[in-house]
N, C-alpha and C positions, 0 to 999 in steps of 0.2 A: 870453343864455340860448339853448342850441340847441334848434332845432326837432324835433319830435318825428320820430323816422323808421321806415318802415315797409319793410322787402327783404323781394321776394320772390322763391324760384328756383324756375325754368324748367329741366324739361329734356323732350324733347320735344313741347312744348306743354303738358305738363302743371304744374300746380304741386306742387313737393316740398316748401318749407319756405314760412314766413313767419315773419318776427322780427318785432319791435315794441319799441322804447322805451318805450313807455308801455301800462301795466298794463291790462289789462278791455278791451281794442278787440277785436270783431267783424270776422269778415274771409267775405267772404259770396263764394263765386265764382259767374261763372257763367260756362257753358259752352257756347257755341252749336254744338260740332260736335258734335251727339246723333246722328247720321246713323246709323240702325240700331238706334237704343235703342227698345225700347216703352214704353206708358205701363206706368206700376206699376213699374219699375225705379226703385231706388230716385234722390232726386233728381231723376228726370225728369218735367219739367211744359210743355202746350201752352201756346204763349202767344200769347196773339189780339194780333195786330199788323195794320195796314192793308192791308199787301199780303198779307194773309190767315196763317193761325196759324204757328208753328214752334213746335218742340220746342226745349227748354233742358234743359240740367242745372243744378240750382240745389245749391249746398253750403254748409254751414259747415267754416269751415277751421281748423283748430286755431293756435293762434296760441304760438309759444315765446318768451319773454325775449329781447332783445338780448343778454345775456352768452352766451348760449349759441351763438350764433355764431363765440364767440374760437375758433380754430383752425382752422377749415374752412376748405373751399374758397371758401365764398361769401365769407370775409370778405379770402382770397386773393386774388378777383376782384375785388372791391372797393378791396382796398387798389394794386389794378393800377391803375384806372381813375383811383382818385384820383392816384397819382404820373405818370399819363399823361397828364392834363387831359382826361379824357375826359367826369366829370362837369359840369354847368353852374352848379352849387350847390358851390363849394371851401370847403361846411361838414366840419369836422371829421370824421369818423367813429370813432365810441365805441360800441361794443359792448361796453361795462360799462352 
């Protein structure tokens, strides 16, 4: 049975998609480079840490189906890495 898989793309630094094999999963980011953000923007919260507070962005990220990856780029990249041995997991990738 394959394990569940979760891609997510990067461009920027930013996150643009996240897939998911499996139905109903939460995908929470956070973001520590708030540098300039104020409170009250949306998503931004202080967060008391021991070397004293810092600013995060906190999100819910919308989560889209593995099928829907079939043709993209990411699934492009993907299918790069794998015929390149560049992943460490030589499980299958199914995007159905």
């Amino acid at each position: 049975m394959p394990r569940p898989q979760v891609i997510i793309s990067l461009n920027g630094g930013l996150v643009q998609d996240v897939f998911c094999s499996v139905p109903g999963i939460q995908v929470l980011v956070v973001d520590w480079d708030a540098e300039g953000a104020c409170p009250g923007d949306p998503g931004i919260v202080d967060v008391p840490l021991p070397d004293g507070p810092c600013r995060a962005c906190v999100s819910d990220f919308p989560v889209a189906p593995m099928n829907e990856v079939a043709g993209t780029d990411v699934e492009a990249a993907i299918d790069a890495a794998s015929q390149q041995g560049v992943l460490c997991d030589q499980q299958p990738f199914v995007c159905s």
